[in-house]
N, C-alpha and C positions, 0 to 999 in steps of 0.2 A: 504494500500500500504506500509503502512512504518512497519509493519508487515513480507510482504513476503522480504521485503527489508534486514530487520535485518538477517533473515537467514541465508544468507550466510556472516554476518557482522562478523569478529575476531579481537576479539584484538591483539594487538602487546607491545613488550614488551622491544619497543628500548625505549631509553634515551640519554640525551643526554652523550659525552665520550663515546657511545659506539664504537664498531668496527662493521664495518658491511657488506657487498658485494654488490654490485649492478650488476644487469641481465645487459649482453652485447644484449639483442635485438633489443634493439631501438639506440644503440649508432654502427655509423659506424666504419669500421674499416679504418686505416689511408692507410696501404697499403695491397695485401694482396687479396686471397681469401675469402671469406665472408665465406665458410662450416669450414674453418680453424682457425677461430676465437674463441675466450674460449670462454664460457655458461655464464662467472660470473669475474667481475674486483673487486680485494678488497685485502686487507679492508681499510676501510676508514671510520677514526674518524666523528661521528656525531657531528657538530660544534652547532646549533639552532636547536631548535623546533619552525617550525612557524605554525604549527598548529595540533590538532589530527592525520590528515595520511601524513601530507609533512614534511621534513626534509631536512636541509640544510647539506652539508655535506664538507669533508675538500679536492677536487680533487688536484692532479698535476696541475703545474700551464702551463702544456704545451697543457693540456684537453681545448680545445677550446668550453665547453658547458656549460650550466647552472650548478650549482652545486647544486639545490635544486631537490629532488626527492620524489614521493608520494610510500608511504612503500610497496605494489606491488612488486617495482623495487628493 
């Protein structure tokens, strides 16, 4: 299993200070139609690494969400 798993496994090649985008799909939009929305909010300095694929990152402080995100996003 941990075979067919890797396959599709890629590295990534953030760090931390980097600059970076995060996908608008899973973050609502404040006002607004949803089709009118950008694809991608950035950039935004990576603050931690707390682990291989999550990252902390440096949001507005007016973003009312987590600011930790898994590299996917």
């Amino acid at each position: 299993m941990k075979k067919q798993a890797d396959i599709r496994k890629k590295d990534h090649p953030f760090k931390e200070n980097d600059l970076v985008y995060v996908t608008a799909s899973h973050i609502k939009p404040q006002s607004g139609v949803n089709k009118l929305k950008p694809l991608a909010h950035g950039s935004f300095r990576i603050v931690k690494k707390i682990n291989d694929v999550t990252f902390a990152l440096d949001l507005p402080k007016h973003w009312k969400i987590n600011n930790t995100f898994h590299v996917s996003y």
